[in-house]
C-alpha positions in Angstrom: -62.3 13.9 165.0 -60.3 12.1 162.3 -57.8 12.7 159.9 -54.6 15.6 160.4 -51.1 16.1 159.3 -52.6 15.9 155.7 -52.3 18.4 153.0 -55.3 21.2 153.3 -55.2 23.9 150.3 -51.6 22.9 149.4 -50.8 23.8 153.3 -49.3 21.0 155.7 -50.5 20.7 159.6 -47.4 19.7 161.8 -47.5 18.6 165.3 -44.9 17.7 167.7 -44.5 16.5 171.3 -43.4 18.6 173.6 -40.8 17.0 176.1 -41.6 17.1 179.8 -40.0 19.5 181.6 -37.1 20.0 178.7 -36.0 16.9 178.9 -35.4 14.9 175.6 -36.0 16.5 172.2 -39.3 17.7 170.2 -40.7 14.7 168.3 -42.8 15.3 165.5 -46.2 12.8 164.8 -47.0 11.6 161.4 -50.3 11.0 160.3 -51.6 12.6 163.7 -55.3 12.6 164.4 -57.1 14.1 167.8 -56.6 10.8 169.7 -52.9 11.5 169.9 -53.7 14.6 172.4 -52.8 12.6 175.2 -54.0 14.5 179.0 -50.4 14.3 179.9 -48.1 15.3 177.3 -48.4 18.9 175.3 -47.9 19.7 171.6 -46.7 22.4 169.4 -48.8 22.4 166.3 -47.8 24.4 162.9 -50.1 25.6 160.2 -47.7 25.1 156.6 -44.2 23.7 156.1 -42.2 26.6 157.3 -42.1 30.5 157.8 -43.4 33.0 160.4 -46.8 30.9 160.6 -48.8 31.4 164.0 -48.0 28.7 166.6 -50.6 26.7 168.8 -49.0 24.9 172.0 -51.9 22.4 173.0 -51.3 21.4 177.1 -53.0 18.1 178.3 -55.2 18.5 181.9 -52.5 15.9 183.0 -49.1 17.6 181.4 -46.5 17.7 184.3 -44.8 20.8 183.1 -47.2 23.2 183.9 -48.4 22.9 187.6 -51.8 25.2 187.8 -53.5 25.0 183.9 -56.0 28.1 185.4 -52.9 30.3 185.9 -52.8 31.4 182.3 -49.3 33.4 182.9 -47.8 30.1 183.7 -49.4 28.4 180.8 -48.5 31.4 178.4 -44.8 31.0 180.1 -44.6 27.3 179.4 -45.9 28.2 175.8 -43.6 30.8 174.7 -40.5 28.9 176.1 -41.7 25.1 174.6 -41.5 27.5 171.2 -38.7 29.0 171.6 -36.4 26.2 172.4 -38.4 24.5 169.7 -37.3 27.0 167.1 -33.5 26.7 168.2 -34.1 23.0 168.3 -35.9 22.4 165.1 -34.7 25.1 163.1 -38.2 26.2 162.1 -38.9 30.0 162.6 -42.7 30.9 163.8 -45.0 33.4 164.3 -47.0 34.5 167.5 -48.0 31.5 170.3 -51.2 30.6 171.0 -52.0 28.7 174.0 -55.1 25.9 174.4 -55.9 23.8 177.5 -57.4 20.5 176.8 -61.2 21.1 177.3 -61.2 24.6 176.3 -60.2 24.3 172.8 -61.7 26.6 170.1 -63.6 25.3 166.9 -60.7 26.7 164.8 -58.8 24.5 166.6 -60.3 21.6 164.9 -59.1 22.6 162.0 -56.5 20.7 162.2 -57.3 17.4 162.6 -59.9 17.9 160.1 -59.1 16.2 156.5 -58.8 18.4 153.5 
């Protein structure tokens, strides 16, 4: 799938690297595309520039942060922490977390790395 961090109904898709084990800061990827979902790393993608927009926190297969990707409390843990010290970090205020596991992501998850 091609194309992502462009403008889709006057809304902007962020993305930002997650650092391992909270070391290091978020790093955000321009001009992002599905080939940057590296197995190890995870990302923190945002629908629109800024407000209380719904979270997704992608984890790679690989990602050393989270040792058992089937123990969804962990994963859900990892998730709503990675946001949280993104929002102090980053200064951006979100909504709720969603959590996807590379190889079970859903269609609307697509969305975006889909052009507009």
């Amino acid at each position: 799938r091609e194309g992502g961090g462009e403008e889709e109904e006057g809304r902007r898709f962020r993305m930002f690297e997650i650092p391992s084990k909270g070391e290091g800061s978020f790093e955000e990827l321009d001009n992002f595309d599905s080939d940057d979902l590296w197995p190890s790393k995870a990302f923190l993608l945002l629908p629109g520039e800024e407000g209380e927009q719904d979270a997704v926190v992608w984890i790679g297969e690989e990602f050393s942060g989270v040792s058992d990707l089937e123990d969804e409390e962990e994963c859900v843990t990892f998730a709503q922490t990675s946001a949280r010290a993104f929002s102090e970090e980053v200064g951006i205020a979100h909504g709720k977390v969603k959590v996807v596991v590379e190889g079970s992501e859903p269609e609307d998850f697509w969305e975006f790395f889909e052009l507009g």
